[in-house]
N, C-alpha and C positions, 0 to 999 in steps of 0.2 A: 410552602411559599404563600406571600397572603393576596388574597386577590380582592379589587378594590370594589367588585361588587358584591362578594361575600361583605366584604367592612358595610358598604351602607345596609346590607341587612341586616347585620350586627347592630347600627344608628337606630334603624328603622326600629328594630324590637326597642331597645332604649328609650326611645325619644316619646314613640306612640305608644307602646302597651305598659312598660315599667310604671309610668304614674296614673295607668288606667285601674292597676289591678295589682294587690300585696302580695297576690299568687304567682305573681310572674317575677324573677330573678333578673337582674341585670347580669348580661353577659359582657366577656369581657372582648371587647374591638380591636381586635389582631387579624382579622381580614383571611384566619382559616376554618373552614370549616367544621363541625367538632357535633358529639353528642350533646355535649351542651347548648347548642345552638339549635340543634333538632328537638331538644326537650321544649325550650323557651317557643318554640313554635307551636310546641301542639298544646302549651298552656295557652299560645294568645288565641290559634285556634278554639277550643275550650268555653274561653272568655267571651268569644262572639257567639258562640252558640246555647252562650245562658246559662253555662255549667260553673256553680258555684265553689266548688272543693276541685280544683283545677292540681293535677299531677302531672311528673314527667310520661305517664302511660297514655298511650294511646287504647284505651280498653275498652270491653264490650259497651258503657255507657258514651265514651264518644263517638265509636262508631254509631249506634242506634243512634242518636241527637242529629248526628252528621246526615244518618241515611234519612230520617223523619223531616226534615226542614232542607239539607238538599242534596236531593238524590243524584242530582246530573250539574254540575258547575262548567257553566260555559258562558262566552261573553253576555249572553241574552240575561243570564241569571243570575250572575256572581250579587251578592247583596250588596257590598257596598266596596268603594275605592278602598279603604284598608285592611279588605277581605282581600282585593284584590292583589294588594303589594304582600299580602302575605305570601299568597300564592306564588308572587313572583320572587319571593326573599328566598321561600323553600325550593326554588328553581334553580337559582344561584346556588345555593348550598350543596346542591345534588350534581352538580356539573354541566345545568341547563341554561338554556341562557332563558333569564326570564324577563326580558325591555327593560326599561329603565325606571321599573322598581316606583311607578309611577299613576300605579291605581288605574291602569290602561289596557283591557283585556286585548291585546295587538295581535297582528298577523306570526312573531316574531312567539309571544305566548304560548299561539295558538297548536304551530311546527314543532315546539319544544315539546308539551304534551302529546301530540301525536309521537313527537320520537320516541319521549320514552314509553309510551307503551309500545311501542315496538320492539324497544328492547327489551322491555318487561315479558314478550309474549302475548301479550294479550288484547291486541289490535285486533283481532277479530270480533272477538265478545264485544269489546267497548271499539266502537269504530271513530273517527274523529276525535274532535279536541275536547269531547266529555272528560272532566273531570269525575270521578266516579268513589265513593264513600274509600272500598277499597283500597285506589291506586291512589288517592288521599292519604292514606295510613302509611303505605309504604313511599311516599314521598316524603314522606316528614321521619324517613328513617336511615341511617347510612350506609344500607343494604344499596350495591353497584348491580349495575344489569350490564354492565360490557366487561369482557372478560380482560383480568385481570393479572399481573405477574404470577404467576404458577397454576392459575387456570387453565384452561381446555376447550376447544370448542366442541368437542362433544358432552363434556358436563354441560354448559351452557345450552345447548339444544335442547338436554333433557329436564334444567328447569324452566327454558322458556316453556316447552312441550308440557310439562303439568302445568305449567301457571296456565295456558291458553285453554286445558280442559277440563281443569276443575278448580278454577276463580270463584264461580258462581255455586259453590258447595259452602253452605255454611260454617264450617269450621275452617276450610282450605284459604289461605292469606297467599299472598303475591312472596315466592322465594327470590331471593338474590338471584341475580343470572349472571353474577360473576366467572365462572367456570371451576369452581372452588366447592368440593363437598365439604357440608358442613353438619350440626345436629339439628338445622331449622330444616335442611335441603332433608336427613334421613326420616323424620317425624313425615314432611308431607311425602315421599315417596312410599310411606306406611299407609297413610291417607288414601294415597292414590290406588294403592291395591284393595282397601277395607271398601272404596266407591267402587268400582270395577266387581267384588265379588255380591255387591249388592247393599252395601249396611246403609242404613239412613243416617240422614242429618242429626247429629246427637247423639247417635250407635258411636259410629266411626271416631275412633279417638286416635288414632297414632301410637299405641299400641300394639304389642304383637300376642295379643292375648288368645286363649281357645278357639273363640270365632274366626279369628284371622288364619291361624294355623290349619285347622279341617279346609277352611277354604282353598286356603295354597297345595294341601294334600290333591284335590281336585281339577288343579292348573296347571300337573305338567306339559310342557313344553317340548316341541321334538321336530325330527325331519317332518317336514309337512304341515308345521305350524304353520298361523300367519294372522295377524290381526294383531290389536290392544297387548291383551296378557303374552307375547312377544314383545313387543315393542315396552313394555314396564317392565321384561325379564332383562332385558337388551342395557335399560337403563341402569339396573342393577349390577349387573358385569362392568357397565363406565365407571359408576360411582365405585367401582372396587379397584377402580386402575387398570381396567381387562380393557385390550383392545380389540372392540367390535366396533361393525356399526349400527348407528341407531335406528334400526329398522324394525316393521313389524315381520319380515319372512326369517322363517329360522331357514338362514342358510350353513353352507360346511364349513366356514369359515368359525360360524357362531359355534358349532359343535366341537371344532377341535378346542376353542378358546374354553370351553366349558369342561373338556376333558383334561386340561391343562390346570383351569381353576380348582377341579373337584379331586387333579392327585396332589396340588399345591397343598390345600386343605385339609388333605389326608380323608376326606371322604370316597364314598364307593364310588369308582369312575364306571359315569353309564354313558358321556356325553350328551345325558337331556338334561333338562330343565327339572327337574324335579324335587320333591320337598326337600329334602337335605339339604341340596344346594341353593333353593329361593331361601331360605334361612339363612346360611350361612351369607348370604349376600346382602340380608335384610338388617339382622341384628348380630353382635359382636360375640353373641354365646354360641348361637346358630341355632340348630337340632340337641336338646336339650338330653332326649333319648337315647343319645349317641352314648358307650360306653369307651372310653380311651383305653390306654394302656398303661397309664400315668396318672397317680393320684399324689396329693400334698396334704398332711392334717395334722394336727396339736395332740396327735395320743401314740402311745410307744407302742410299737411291733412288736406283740409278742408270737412268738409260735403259733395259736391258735388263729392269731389276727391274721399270719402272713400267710397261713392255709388257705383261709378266707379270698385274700388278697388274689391270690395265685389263682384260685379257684375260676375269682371273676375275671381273668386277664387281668389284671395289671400285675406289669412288671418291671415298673419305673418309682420309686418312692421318695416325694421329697419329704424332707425333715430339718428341724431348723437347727442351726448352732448354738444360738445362746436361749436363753430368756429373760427378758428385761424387767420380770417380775417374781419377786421371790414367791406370791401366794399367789398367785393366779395362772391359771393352765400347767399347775404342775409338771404335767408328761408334755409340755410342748417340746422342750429343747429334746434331744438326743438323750436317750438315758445307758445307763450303763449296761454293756451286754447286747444292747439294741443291733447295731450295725453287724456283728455277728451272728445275729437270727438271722437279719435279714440277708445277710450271705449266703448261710445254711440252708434259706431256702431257696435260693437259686434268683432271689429278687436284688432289685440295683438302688443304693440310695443317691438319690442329689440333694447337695446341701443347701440350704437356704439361711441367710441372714438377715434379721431384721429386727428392729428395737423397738421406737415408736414412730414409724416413717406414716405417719397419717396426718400428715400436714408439713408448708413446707418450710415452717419454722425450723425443723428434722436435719436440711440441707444445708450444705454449705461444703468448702473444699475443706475448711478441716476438721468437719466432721465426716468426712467421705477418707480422710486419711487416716481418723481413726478408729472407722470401719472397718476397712481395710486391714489396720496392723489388728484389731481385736478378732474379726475375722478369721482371722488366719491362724492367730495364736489356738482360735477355738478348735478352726479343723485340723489340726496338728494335731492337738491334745484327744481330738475323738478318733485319730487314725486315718482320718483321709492322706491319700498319697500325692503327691507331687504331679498336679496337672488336672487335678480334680475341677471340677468350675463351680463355683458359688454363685449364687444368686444371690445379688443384692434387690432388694426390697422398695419400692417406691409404693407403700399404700395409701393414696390417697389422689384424688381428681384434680388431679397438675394441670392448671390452663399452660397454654403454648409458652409466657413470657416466663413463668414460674421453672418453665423449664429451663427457659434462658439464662433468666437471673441465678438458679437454687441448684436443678438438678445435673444440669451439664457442670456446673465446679464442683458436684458434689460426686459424681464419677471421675472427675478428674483428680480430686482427694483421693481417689478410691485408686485408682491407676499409679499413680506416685507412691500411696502406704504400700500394694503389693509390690510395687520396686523394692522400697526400701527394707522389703522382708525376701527380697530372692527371688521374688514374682514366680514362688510354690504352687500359685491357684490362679487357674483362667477366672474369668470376672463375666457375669451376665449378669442380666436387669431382666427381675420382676416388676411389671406394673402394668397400666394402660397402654394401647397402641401407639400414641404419640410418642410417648415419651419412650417406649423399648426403640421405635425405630429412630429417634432423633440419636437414643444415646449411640445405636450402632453406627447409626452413618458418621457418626461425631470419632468411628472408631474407638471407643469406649470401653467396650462389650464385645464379645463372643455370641451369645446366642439371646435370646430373649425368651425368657416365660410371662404369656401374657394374660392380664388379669382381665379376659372377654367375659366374666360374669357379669362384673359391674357394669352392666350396660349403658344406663344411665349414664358415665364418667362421660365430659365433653373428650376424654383424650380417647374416647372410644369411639363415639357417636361420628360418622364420616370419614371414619381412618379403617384403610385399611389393613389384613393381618400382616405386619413386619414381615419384609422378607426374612431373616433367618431368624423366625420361631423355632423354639424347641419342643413347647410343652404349651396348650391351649386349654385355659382355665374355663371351666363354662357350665359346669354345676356341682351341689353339696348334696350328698346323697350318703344314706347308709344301705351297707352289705353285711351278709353274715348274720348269725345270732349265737347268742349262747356268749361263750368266752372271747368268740369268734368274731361277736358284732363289734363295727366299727367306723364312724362315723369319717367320711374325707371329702376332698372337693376330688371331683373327676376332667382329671386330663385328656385331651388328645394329644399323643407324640409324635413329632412328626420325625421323628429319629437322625436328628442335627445332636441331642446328646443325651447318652444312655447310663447317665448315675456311673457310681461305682459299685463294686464288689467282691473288693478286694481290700481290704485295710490292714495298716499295721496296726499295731498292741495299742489301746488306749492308754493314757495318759491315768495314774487315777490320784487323787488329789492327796496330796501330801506335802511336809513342811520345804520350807524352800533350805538349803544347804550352804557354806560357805561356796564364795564365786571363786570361780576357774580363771586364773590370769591371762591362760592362754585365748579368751572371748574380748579381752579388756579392749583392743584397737578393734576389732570390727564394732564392739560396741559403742566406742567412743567416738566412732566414724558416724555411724547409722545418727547417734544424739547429735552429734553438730549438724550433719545435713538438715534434719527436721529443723533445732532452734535456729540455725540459720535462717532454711525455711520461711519460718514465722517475725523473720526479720531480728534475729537474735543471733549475730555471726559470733564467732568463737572467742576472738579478739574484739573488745567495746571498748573504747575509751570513758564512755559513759559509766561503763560497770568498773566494781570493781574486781572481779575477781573473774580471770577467763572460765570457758569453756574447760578447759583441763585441769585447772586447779579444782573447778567445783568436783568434775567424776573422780579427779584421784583423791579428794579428801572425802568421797560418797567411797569410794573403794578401799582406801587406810582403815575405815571406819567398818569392814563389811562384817567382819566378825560379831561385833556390838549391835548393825543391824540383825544379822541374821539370826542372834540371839531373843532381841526382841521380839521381831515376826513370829517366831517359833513360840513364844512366852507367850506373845495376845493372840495367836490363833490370825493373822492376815498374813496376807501375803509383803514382801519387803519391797518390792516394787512402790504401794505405797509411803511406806518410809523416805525410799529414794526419791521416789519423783518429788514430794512434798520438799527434802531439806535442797535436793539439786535447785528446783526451779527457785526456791527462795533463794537459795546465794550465789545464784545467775544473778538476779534481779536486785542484788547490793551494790547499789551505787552514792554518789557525792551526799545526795540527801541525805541520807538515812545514818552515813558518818555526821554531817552534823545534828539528827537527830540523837542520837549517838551523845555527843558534845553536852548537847543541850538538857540530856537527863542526868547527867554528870555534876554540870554543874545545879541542877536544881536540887541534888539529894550531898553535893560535898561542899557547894563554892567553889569548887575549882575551876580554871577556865574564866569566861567572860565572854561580853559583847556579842551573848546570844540570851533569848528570850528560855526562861527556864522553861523545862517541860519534865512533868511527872515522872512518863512513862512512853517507850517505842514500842516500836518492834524491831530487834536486835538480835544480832548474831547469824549464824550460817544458817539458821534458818527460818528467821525472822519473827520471833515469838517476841511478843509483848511480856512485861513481865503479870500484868493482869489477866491474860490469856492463860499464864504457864500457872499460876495458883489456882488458877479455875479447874484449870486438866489433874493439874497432880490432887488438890482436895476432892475433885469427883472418883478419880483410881483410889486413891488412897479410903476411904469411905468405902468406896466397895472391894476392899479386899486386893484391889491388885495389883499397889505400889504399898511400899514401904515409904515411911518421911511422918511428918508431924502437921496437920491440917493448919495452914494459914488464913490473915487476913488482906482482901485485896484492898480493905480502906485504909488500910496501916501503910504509911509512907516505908519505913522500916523492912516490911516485908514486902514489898513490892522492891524496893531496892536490892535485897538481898535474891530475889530473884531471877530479878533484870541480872544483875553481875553477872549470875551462873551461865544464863541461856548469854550473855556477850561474852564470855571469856573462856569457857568451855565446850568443846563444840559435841564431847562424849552427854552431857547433860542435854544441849541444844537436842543430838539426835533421839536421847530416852524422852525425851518431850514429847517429839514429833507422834510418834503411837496413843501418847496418853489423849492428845487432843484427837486425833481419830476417833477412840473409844467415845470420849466425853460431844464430840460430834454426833457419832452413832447416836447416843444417849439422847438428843435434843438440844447438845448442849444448856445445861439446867446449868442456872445461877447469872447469867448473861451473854451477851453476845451474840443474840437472836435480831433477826427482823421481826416488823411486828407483827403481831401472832404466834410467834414464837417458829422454830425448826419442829418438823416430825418427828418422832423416836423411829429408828432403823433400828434392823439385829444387830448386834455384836458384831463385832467385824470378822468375818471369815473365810476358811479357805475359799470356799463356794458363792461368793458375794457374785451380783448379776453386776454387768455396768454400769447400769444406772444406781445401783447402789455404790460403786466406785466413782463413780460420780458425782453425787452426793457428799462421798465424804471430804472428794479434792474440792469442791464449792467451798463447805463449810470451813476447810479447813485456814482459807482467807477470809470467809467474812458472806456476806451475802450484798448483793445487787448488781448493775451491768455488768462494771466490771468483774465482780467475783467469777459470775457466770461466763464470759469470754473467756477468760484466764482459765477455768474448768476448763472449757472445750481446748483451750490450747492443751493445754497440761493432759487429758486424756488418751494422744496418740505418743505422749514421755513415758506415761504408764506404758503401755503396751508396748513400746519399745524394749523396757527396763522387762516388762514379763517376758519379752521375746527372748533374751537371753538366760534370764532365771529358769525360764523350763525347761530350758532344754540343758541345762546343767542338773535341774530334778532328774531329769531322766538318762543321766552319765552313770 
């Protein structure tokens, strides 16, 4: 909502500082408050204080300038009237009232500033209506000091409480006293303990490094405490959601809450204070030295390893499903044999999926859908049984809206693909704190494994550990030596879920077989739902050719697929999804594209613009495309035919005919341009730069190399790439039933 004294400080920057200084930005006059508007103040600030290279920071050179020339700002001192309306502009902005914006240091000012240090905390230190370098800095920032929608008034206590006793520490800044833990509020509660155990100005960094730790070794807390290091322990149990209160006496109230937090945590329950648990309250890993009984790692368990394993306690193992990379981290996915070691040795595996989720490009709902179907096809295929839970994978530092926007539709992808496979496998989320607890409360998720190593992540920094954790990631450590040695991240479990250790007979990779009729209606169910889904309903008037016509001429045809797949070494799923999605997607145009190369190569026809060449038939091959594919196989060996010219009107026609009038030709097509994909696609039809050379198309291909080949297989740019990700959960559809007729 705008508010009309926010707007003339909006004017005010405008009018007076915009043609004062090139460094200052014209904001825009809509009367609400904004970073933008907090930035253009501390440039105009800047500007009166002789600071030439003027930024949106408020950083160590303005404060020093600020504190050097003036230390104390009050009506006797303020330097001049448009010192003074700035003052009053950043007052407005802040939710102060600051007079009328009129170069007038007033009684009205003066009440403002005294309140907000008061809500700031810090009215003792700074008594009066002193403006002061500091509370300067955090004025011109949109840090709130009254507590706020989902705040607390016991958060807010505990930043008023450090702002009021260590303001005056050279590194320690004025925190928010919204009632809201955040990663500004956890940094100075680290402060506050590194001042308290003694470290100097410049020592103390907000770290939880060596120093800080021996110190905390030395602070526990118990019956009969009472002072400071209670009263910072006290704040620590708020900011983790524990309800105490903020006192320096350790009372029994505080002991039980602490013997509550330390079995929550799965630490040693002593109900004091002590190091274990000042960690686990301070930083997101906790107690580093802690051993779990759950580890997660990128190398196969072999019998020597799981010796090892066993040896050190653990007896939870996660391991991943796929791998999204043919040469790198070889032993990450599951290898063959694996899961029955690790049975044999009495250990449990949990599955984990994850591709390239390190960023949130990654997310979306229908790539969460097909996760989910690829997912699942994987834990099938390695023997996981019916009720297993996966982990899906969030790696990377999700601020809050990214969750909003990316990863809540990207679990709800994920929630609909394991519908649409029988919903075989519970679903939990790997990642940061934020984001494991937003997805469960979203109902999402089952359980959460969280990624507390990364401490650093803002989704960790002030968030507490999810309530239904399962598995608590919090350091990389090697065990064992010899055969034996083996590198993993080390868990804490807090035994919400205990892997399996029990599977059926793996899957092991073989050619795919003619299709089973009796699958053809749940299969043809499962595909409408998805293209529906995708806004692709069975019946188009737009298209030509339904839903059912395409699968049953994809299923007339399976024989000739399954010949082919078997002949190049892939899997027929992509055959399928390639010719399906193309003659889904034939519609009016493409008949009179159709028309229109007709008449450029017979005369026939009329009253359309001649054209060379389309992309025609069921599954939309150009005839330029279909000479490229077949002279690239045929060159190497692995078609039969006579290498053509694609400059040759003649042979581009003679083409074009086959791939529009033959749908048996259109399908031997669809594999050769795979291969000639794989290949680079050489001779054309690259973006610039050209396409990467991929293996050979194979049983064993990773997703993203099936991804890669549905891309290319249209073409390359936005849309090629949207269209991929749609087309990726048709693939796993089409494999979900191929496999499970492999394995008939």
């Amino acid at each position: 909502m705008a508010d009309a004294m926010v707007l003339r400080a909006q004017k005010f920057i405008n009018q007076v500082y915009v043609p004062r200084a090139s460094g200052i930005p014209r904001v825009e006059e809509n009367g609400r408050t904004s970073w933008e508007v907090m930035f253009a103040l501390t440039r105009c600030l800047q500007y009166e204080l002789g600071i030439t290279a003027l930024s949106d920071s408020f950083g160590p050179g303005t404060l020093s300038a600020l504190t050097t020339k003036h230390p104390r700002i009050n009506a006797g001192t303020v330097p001049s009237a448009d010192f003074c309306r700035l003052i009053q502009s950043a007052l407005y902005c802040k939710g102060y009232d600051g007079g009328d914006i009129d170069g007038t240091w007033n009684a009205r000012v003066s009440s403002s500033l005294t309140a907000m240090k008061t809500d700031m905390g810090v009215e003792g230190v700074y008594p009066g209506d002193d403006l002061t370098p500091k509370v300067f800095k955090s004025l011109l920032t949109m840090d709130p000091y009254v507590t706020v929608s989902g705040g607390t008034n016991s958060v807010r206590a505990v930043q008023r409480w450090m702002n009021g006793r260590y303001i005056n520490r050279a590194d320690f800044f004025i925190v928010p006293c919204d009632g809201i833990h955040s990663r500004n509020v956890a940094k100075s509660m680290l402060l506050a303990i590194q001042y308290e155990l003694g470290m100097a100005d410049g020592v103390a960094n907000g770290n939880f490094g060596p120093g800080t730790r021996n110190g905390l070794k030395q602070q526990t807390v118990q019956a009969g405490s009472s002072g400071t290091w209670v009263l910072l322990f006290s704040a620590g149990m708020i900011l983790n959601h524990r309800d105490v209160a903020f006192s320096g006496v350790f009372s029994p109230a505080l002991r039980s809450e602490i013997t509550a937090f330390q079995d929550f945590s799965r630490l040693p329950v002593t109900g004091n204070g002590d190091f274990p648990t000042w960690a686990s309250l301070l930083v997101s890993y906790g107690d580093q030295d802690r051993r779990g009984s759950a580890c997660d790692g990128v190398t196969k368990i072999t019998t020597a390893r799981a010796n090892t394993l066993k040896a050190a306690g653990y007896r939870y193992i996660g391991r991943y499903l796929t791998n999204p990379s043919a040469t790198r981290l070889l032993e990450k996915a599951i290898q063959p044999g694996e899961l029955a070691t690790i049975a044999a040795n009495g250990l449990s595996c949990f599955p984990i999926y994850q591709t390239f989720g390190d960023a949130v490009t990654h997310f979306s709902y229908i790539k969460g859908k097909s996760a989910a179907l690829a997912a699942a096809n994987a834990a099938r295929d390695h023997g996981f049984k019916n009720g297993a839970r996966i982990f899906f994978a969030v790696d990377f530092d999700a601020y809050d809206y990214q969750v909003t926007d990316a990863i809540i539709p990207y679990f709800e992808g994920i929630r609909d693909g394991m519908a649409m496979f029988g919903n075989p496998y519970r679903v939990g989320v790997y990642g940061p704190r934020n984001v494991c607890t937003r997805v469960g409360r979203a109902g999402l998720s089952t359980a959460s494994f969280v990624s507390d190593m990364s401490s650093g992540f803002s989704g960790n920094y002030g968030y507490a550990l999810p309530a239904d954790w399962a598995y608590d990631q919090i350091s990389t450590i090697t065990v064992g030596t010899g055969d034996g040695s083996i590198n993993i991240d080390n868990n804490i479990a807090s035994g919400r879920d205990t892997g399996e250790n029990s599977f059926n007979p793996a899957a092991t990779p073989k050619h795919d077989v003619g299709f089973a009729l009796s699958y053809f209606n749940a299969m043809s169910s499962d595909i409408n739902s998805y293209m529906t889904s995708i806004g692709h309903p069975g019946e188009n008037i737009q298209r030509i050719f339904s839903h059912h016509q395409c699968l049953e001429t994809i299923i007339a045809n399976d024989a000739l697929v399954t010949s082919l797949a078997r002949t190049y070494n892939m899997r027929k799923a992509l055959i399928q999804t390639s010719a399906y999605w193309e003659m889904r997607h034939y519609d009016v145009i493409d008949l009179s594209m159709d028309a229109a190369v007709t008449y450029y190569h017979t005369g026939l026809g009329g009253g359309l613009t001649p054209k060379r060449d389309s992309s025609t038939g069921i599954a939309q091959i150009s005839g330029d495309v279909g000479i490229l594919a077949w002279n690239h196989c045929i060159r190497a060996g692995l078609a039969a035919g006579t290498v053509t010219d694609r400059t040759v009107d003649a042979d581009i026609w003679t083409m074009w005919q086959k791939l529009n009038q033959d749908n048996a030709h259109s399908l031997r097509t669809v594999p050769l341009i795979h291969i000639w994909g794989a290949a680079g696609k050489p001779g054309g039809g690259n973006p610039p730069g050209g396409e990467s050379v991929l293996r050979p198309p194979s049983l064993d291909y990773t997703d993203t190399e099936t991804y890669q080949l549905i891309r290319r297989y249209q073409g390359w740019g936005d849309e090629a790439e949207t269209h991929a990700q749609q087309r990726m959960p048709l693939y796993h559809l089409f494999e979900k039933y191929n496999s499970v007729i492999r394995g008939l």
